[in-house]
TIVEX-387754 format. One record per residue: x, z, y of N, C-alpha, C, O in turn; residue in one letter. Coordinates in steps of 0.02 Angstrom, whole numbers, plus 50000, padded with zeros to 5 digits. Each point is the difference from the previous one (the first is absolute). Layout:
<volos>
XZYXZYXZYXZYA ...
</volos>
This chain:
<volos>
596595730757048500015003449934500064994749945499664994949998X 500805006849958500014994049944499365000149963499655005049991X 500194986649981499535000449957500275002149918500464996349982X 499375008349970500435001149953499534997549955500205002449946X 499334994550042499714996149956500074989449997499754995849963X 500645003950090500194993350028500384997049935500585002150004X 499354993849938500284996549958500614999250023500004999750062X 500554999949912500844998450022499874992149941499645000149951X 500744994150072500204995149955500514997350003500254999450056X 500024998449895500694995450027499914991449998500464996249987X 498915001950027499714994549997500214996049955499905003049947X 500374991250041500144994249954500295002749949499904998749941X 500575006050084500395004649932499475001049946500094997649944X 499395005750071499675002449958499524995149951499784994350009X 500175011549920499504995349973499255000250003499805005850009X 499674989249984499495001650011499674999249949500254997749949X 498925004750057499564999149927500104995249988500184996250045X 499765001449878500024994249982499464994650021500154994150002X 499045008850017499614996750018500254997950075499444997650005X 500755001650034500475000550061500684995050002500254997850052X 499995000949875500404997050004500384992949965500355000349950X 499564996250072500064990949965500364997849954500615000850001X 499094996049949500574999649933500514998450016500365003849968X 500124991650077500424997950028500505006849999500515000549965X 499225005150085500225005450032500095005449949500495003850004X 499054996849944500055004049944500694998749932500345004049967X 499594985250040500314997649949500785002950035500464999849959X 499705002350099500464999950033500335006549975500525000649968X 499065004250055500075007649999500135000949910500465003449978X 499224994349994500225000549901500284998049990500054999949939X 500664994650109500504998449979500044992749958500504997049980X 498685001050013499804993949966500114994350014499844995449963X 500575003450115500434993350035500515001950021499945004550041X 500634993649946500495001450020500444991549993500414997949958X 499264998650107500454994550029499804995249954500424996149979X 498795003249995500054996849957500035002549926499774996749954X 500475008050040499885003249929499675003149974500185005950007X 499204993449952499435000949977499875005349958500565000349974X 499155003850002499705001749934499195002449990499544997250029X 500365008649926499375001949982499764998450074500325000850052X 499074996849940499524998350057499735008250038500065005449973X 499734993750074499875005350036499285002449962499574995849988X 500345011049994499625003549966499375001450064499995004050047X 499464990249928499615000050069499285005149952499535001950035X 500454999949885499475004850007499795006349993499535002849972X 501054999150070499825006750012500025001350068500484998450035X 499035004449985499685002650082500085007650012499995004949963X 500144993950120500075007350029499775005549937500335001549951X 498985000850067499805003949968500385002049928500125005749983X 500084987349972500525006249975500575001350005500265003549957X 500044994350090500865003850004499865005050074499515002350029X 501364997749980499885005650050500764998550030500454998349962X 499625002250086500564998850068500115006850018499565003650024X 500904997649967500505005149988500575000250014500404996149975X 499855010350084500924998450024500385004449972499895005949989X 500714989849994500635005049963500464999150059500144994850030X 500125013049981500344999950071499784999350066499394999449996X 500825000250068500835001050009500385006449978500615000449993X 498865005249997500235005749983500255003249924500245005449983X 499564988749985500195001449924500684998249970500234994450005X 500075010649963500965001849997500314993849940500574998349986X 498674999449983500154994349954500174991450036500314995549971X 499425004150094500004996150031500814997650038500214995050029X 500115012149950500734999350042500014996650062500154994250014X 499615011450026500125000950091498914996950017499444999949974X 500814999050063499254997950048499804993249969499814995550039X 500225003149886499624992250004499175004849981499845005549977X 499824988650048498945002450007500114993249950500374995250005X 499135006749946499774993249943499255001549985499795005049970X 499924990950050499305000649981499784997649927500354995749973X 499345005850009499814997849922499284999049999499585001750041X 500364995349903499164996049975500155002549949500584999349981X 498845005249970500265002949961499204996749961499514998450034X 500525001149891499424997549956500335007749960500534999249969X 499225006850033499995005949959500895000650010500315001550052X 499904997249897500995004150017500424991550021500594999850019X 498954993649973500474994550009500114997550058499504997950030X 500955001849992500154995450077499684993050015500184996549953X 499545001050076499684992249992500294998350050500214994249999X 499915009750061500134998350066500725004250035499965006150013X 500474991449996500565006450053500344996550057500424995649996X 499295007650066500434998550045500315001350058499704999650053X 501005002249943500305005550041500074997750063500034994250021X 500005013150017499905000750073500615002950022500175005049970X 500124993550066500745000450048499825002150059499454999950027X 501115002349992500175001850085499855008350007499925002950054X 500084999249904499975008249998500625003350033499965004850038X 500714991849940500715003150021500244995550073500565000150026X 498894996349995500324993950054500635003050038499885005850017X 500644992549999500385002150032500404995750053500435002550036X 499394990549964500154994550037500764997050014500234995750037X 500025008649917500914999349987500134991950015500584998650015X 498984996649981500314992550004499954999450083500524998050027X 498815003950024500024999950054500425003550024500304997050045X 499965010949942500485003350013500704997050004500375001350047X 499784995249909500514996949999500544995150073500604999350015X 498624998050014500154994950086500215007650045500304998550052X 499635006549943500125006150034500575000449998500315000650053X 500064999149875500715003849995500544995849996499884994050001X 500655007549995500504995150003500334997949944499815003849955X 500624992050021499864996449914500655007049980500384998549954X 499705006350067500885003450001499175006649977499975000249938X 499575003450086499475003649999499634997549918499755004349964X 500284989550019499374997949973499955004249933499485002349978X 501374998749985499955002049942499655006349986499785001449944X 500145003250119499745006149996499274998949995499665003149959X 500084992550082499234995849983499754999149933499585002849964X 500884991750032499634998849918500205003649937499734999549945X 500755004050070500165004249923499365005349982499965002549944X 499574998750104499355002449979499434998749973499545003549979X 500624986750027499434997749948500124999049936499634995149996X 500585005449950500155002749930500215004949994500574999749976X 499185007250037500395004250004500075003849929500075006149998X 499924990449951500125001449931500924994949989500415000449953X 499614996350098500604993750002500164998250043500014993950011X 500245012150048500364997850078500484995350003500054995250039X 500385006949910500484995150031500114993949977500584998049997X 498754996749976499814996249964499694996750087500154994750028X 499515009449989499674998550061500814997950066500034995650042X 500405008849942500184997250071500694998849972500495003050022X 499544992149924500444994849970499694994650018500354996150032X 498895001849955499844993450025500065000050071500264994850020X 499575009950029500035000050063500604996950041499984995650044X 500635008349925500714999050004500124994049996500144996650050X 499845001549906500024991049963500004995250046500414995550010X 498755006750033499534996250020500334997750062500054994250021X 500225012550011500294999750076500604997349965499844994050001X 500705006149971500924998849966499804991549992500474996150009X 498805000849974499904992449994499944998550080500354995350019X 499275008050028499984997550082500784998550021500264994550012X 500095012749988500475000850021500634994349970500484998250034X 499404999849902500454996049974500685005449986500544997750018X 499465006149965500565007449990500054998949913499534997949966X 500925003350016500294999449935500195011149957500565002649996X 499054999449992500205008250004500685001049951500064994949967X 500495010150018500385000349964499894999049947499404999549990X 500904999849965499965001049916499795005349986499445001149975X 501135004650045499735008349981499065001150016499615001449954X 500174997550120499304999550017499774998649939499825004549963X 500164987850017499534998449958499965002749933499515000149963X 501075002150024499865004849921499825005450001499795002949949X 500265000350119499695006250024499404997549988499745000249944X 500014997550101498974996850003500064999549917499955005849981X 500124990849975499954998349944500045007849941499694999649948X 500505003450059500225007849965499445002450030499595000849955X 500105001450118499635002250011499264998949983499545003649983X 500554989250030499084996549973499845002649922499485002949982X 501134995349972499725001349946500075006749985499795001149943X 500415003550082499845008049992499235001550033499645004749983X 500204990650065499395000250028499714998349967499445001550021X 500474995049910499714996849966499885002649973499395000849998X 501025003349954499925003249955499585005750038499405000449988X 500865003350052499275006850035499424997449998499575002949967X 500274990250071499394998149984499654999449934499415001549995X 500954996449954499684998249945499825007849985499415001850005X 501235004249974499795005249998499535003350027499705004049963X 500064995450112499455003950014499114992649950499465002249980X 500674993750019499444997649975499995000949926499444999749975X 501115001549981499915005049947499685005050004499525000649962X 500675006250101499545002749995499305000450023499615004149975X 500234992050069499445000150006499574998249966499475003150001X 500624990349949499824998149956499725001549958499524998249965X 501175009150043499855004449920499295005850006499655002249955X 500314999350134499765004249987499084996150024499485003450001X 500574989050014499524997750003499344999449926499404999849990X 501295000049973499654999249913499915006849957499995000749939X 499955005150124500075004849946500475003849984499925006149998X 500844989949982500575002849980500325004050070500424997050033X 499415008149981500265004950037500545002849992500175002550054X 500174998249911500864998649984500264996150034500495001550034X 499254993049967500464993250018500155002350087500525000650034X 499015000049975499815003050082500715004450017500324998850051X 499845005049912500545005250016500574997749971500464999550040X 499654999449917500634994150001500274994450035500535000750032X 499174994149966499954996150047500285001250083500334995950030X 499455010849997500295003250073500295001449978500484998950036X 499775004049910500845005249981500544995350017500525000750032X 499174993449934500574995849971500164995350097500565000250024X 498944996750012499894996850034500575005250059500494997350024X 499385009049989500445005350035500574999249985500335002050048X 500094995849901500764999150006500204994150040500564999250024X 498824995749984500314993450028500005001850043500494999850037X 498625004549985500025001850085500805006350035500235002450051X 499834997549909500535007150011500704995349997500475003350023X 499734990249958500514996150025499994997050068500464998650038X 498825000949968499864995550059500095005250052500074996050046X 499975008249975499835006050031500775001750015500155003450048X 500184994949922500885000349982500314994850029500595000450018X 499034994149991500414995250029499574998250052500304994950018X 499145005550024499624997650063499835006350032499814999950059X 500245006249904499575006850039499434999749989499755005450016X 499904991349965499224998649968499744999549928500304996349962X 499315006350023499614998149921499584993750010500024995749956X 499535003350109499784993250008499884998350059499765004550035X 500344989249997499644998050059500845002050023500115004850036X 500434991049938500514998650021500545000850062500435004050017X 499234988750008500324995150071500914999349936500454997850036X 499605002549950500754999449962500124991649998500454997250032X 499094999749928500474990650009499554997950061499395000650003X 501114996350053499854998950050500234992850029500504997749971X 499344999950060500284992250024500764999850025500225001350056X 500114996749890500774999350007500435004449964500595001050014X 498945002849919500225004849971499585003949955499554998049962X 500695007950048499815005649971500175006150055500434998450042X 499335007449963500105005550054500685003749992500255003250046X 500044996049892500485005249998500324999049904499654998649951X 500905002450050500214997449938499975006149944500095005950015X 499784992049923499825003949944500725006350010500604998950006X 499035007349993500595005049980500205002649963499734998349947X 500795007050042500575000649958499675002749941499545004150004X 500814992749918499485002349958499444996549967499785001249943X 499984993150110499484997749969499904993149941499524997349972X 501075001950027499964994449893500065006549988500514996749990X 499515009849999499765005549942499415000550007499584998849956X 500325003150101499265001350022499434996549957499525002649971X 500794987150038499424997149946500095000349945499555001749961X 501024996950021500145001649917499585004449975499504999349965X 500805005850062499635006949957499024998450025499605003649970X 500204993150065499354999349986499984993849957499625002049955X 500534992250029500014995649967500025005049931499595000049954X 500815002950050500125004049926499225005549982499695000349947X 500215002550103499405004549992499204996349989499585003949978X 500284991050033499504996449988499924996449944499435000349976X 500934996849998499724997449929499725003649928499764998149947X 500435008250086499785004649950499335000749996499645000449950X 500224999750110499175003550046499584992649993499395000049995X 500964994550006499474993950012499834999149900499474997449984X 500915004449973500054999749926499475007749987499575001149958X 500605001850079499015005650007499714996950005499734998349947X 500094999050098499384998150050499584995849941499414999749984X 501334996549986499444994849960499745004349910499484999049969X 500995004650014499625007049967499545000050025499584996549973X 500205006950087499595002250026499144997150008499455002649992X 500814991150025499474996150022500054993249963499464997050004X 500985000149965500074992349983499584998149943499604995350000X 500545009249942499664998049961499525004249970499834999849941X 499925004950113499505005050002499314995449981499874994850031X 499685007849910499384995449987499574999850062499774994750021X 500115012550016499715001750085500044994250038499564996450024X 501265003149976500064999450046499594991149988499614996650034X 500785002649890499994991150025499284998449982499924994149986X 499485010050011499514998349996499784999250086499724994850018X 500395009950026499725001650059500224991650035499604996850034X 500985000949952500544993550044500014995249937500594999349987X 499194998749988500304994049965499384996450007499505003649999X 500414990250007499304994750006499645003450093499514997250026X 500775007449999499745003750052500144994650050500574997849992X 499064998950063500174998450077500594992349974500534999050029X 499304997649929500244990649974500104999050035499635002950039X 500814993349992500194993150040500394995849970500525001849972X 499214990050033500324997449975500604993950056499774996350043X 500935004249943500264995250045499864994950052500374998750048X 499034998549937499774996450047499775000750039500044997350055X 499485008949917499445005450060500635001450052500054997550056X 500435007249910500395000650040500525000650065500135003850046X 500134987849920500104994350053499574999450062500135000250060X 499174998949898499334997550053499985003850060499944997650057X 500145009949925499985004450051500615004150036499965005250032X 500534991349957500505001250013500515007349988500445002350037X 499324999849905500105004749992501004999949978500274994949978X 500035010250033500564999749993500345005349961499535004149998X 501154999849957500195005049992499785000649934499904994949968X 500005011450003499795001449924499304997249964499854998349943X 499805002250121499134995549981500384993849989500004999249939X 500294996250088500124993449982500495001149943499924995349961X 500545008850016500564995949952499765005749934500355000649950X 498925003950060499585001349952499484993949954499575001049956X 500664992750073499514995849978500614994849971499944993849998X 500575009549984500604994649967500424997250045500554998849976X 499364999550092500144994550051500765003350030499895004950036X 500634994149959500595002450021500254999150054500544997150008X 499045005750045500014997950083500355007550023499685005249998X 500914994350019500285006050020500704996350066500494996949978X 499425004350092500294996650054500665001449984500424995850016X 499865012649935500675000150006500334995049945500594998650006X 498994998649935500184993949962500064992450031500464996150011X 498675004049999499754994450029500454996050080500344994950001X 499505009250049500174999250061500585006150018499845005150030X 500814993749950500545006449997500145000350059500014994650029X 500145010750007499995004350057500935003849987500394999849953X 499635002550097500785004549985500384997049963500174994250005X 500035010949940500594996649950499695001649930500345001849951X 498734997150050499685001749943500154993949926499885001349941X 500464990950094500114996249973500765000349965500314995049983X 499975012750008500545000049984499845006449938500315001749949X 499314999750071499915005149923499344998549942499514996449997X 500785008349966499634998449938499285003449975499945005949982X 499674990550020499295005849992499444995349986499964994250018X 499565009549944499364996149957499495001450043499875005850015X 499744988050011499344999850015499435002849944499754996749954X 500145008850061499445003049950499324997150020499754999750056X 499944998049871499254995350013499485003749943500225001049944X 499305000350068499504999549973499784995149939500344995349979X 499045006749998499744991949930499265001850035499904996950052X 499625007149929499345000050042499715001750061499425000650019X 501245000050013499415002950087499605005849990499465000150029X 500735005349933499645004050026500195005750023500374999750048X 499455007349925500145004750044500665003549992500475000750039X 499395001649882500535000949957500664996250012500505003549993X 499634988250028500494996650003500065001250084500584999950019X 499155000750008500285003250087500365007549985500495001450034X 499345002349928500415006449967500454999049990500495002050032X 499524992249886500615000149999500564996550032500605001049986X 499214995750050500444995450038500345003150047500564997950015X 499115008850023500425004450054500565003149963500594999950018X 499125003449915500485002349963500364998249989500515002550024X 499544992149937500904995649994500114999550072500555002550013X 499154995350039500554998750063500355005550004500524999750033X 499395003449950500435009250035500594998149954500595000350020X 499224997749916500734999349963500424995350021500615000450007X 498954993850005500404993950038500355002050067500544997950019X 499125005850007500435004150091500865001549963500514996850008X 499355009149954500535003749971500524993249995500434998050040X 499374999649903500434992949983500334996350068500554997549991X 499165001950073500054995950020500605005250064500534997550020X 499285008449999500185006850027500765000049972500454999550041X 499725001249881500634998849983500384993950009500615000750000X 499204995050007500324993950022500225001150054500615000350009X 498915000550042500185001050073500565004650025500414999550046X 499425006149896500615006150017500654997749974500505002650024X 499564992549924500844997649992499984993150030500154995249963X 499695003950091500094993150047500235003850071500524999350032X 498845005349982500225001150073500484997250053500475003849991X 499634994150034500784997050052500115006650050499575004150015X 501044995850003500025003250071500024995250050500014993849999X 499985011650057499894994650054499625003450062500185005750010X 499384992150028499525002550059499355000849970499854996049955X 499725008750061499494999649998499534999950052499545003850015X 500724990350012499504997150066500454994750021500614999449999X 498844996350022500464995750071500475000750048499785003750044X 500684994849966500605001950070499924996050062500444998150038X 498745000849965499774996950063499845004850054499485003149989X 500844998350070499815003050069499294998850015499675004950017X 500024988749977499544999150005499435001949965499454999650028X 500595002249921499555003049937500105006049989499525003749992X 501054998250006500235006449965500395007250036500595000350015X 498965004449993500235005350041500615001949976500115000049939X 500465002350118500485002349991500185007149941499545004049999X 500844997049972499995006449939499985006650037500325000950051X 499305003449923499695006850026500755000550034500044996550050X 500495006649936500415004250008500374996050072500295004250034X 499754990249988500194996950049499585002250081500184999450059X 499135003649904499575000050056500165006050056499785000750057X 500675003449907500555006050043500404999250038500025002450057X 500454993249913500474996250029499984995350040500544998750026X 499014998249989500054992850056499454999150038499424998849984X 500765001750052499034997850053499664992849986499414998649995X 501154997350000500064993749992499175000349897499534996149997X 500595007949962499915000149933499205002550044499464997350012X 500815008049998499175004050033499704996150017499544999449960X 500414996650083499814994150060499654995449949499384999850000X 501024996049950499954996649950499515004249975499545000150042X 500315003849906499545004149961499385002250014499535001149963X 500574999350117499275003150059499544992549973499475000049968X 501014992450064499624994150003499824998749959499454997349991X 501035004449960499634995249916499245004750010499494997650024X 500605010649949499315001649992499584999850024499485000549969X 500524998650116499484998950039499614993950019499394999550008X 501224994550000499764993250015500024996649927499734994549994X 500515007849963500164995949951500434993150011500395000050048X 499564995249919500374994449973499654995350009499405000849990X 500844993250030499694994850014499884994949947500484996349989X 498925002549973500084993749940499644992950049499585000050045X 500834994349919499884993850022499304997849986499705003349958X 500024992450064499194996749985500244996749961500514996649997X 498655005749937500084996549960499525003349966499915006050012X 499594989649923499915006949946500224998549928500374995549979X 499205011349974500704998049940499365003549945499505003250017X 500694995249928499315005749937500545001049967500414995750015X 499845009149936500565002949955499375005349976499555003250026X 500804995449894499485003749963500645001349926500474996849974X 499135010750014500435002849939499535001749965499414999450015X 500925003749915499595003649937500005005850027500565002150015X 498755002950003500005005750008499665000449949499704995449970X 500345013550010499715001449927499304998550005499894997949943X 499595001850087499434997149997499894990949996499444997449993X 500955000350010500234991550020500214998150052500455003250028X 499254990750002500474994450058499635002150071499494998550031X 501125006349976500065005150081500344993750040500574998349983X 499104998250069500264993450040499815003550084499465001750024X 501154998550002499804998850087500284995750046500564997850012X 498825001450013500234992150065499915001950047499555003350025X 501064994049998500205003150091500124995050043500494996349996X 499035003350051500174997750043500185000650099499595002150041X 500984996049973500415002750048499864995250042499784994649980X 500365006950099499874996150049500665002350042499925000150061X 500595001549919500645001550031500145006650028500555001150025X 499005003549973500025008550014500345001649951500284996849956X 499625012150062500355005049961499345001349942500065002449944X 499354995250087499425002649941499534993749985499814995350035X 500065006549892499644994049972499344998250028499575004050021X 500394987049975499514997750047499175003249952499495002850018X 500844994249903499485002349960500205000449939500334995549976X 499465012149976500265001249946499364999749971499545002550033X 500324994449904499594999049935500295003049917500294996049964X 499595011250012500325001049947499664995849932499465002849988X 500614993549980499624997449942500105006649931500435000849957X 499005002650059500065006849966499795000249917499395000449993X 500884999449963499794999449931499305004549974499524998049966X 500595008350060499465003449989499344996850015499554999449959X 500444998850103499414996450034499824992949972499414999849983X 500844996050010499954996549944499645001949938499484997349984X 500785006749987500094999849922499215005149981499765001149945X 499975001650130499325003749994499574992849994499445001949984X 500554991850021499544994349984499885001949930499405000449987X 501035001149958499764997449947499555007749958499715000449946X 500405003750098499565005949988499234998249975499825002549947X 499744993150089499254999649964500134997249932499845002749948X 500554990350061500234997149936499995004849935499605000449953X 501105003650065500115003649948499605005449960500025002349943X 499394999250144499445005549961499534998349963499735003849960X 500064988250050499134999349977500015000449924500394999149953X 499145002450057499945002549894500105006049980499695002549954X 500785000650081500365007349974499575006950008499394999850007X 500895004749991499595005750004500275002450055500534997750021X 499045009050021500145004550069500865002349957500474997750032X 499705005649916500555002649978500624993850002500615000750009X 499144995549983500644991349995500185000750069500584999950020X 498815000950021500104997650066500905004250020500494996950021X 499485010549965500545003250034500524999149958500485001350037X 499764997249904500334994749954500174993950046500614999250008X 499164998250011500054994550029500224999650087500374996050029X 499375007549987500395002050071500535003950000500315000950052X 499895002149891500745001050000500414995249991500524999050031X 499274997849927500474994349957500004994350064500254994549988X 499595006250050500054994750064500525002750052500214996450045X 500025010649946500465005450023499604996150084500174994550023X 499475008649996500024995450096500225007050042499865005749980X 500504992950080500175004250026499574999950084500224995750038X 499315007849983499874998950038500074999250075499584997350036X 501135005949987500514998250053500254991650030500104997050053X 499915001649861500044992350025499414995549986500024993950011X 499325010049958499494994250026499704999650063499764994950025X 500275011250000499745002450070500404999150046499735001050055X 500784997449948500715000150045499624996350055500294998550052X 
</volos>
């Protein structure tokens, strides 16, 4: 018979009374060392008796997905926060030695699942660096059109959540209106709204169809109207910029310290963006502004998603009067399944098509890290191969998971209301901290 009074813990995760726990361990949890970086001294006089330890989540809709955050609360102020993971575990990196690197994209396009095909662009990459494979031209402006339409959905759904994290319940329903036309392209060209498999190692699944430079246009055209609301709406709302402005600071260095990457970092001025910085595809051929922040705070993680959506557009039209023709995939036997319509015609194609999907492809030993700008920051995976069809060991370097370090940081001082202010503005997705 179960015991149903038996304490559940998640041991080290958790936080404990403060009488219980060592300035060292406390200065840690308040965010008060970071590598050496100092500030207000740890607030040693106030005792148990008067605060109170208190959990927000896994079940709370402000928390976005399964993050558990415990809090130290002195009446409404945070002194203490520190989040608890592994709620969504899904083991997608061990999964990975299971499947074959031709399988994987279907794997990982589930851990960002606000930004699939962000997820299995680095993947692609990762195996196209083992393999030493060069993908077409067409491929890569394909991947490139697609990421930043992915970009833009993402930013859109953290508009709305955002919006409806602060109250503004509008934003909430706009935000999906608007986010549904991207999903409703994507759906047009992969058969999916999310969770892909479309850019794949040596390609892409299938080439953009008939129609589609209207297709973006006319959304390029339909959005700037709606993002020139939004900031009606919310930009220079007194609400709003009282709730986010001075809310959840970081300053560049903290930053750095903790490796934080994406809108938290280039919210603190710092112009760290991989498609500038470290150019990928043919991002070193078009024209587009690294949007930065001046104070690190909440308000400037707002606005910083916001202009990216305009920057996508900007960058979306470029792409659409470059495009090349050409293949959209590799013309390797070895990599690349024969074209649907052959598989009727030839036993020889069938035969071919059975092996690729079943045994997969053979990559050479070796390993490799390739890392891009996903809309949360620096999405990096390292693969390493031992000469199979499946990876010896995959490690995703997940931005979300990361970028939850600077969560106590950003809370101490603030109020229980900052707190969910502030865990938006960190946008974390919990697919890829738990992965």
């Amino acid at each position: 018979m179960t015991d149903l009074t038996k304490e559940t813990t998640e041991g080290a995760q958790e936080i404990k009374p403060r009488a219980e726990t060592s300035d060292v361990e406390r200065a840690l949890e308040e965010g008060a060392v970071l590598r050496g970086i100092s500030h207000e001294d740890v607030d040693v006089e106030i005792s148990d008796d008067e605060t109170m330890i208190i959990n927000m989540g896994p079940q709370h809709p402000s928390t976005h997905g399964v993050l558990r955050l415990m809090l130290e609360l002195d009446g409404e102020t945070v002194l203490r926060c520190k989040p608890v993971i592994g709620y969504l575990h899904t083991g997608m990196e061990k999964q990975a030695e299971d499947l074959t690197f031709l399988q994987g994209s279907t794997n990982v396009t589930r851990m960002d699942y606000a930004s699939p095909l962000n997820n299995e662009l680095v993947f692609s990459m990762a195996v196209e660096a083992l393999l030493e494979i060069e993908i077409p031209e067409r491929a890569q402006w394909i991947r490139m059109l697609m990421s930043e339409l992915q970009r833009m959905a993402s930013h859109l759904l953290f508009l709305a959540t955002n919006g409806m994290d602060l109250g503004a319940i509008s934003m909430m329903i706009y935000g999906f209106r608007d986010r549904e036309n991207v999903l409703a392209f994507f759906e047009k060209v992969t058969g999916l709204r999310m969770n892909h498999n479309y850019i794949r190692p040596g390609g892409v699944a299938a080439d953009l169809p008939d129609g589609w430079r209207d297709d973006v246009l006319k959304l390029c055209d339909y959005l700037p109207p709606r993002l020139d609301e939004y900031d009606e709406l919310l930009t220079g709302q007194p609400i709003w910029r009282e709730r986010t402005q001075g809310i959840g600071v970081i300053t560049t260095e903290q930053a750095l310290a903790l490796s934080a990457t994406g809108p938290i970092l280039r919210s603190t001025g710092y112009p760290w963006d991989l498609r500038r910085t470290m150019p990928y595809l043919h991002y070193d051929e078009l024209e587009f502004d690294v949007v930065v922040g001046s104070y690190g705070d909440t308000f400037d993680r707002y606005a910083i998603r916001l202009n990216e959506v305009r920057e996508s557009i900007r960058i979306v039209h470029q792409i659409v009067d470059k495009m090349p023709a050409g293949d959209y995939r590799v013309q390797d036997k070895k990599v690349t399944p024969p074209p649907r319509a052959r598989i009727d015609e030839s036993m020889e194609a069938l035969i071919h098509h059975f092996k690729i999907f079943t045994e997969g492809f053979k990559v050479p030993e070796g390993e490799v890290y390739v890392a891009i700008e996903s809309p949360r920051g620096e999405l990096g995976c390292y693969l390493a191969s031992d000469g199979s069809a499946r990876p010896y060991r995959m490690h995703i370097r997940a931005p979300s998971f990361v970028n939850l370090q600077t969560l106590p940081h950003l809370m101490r001082g603030g109020l229980v209301a900052d707190a969910v202010a502030i865990i938006s503005s960190v946008d974390p997705i919990m697919g890829e901290v738990d992965r």
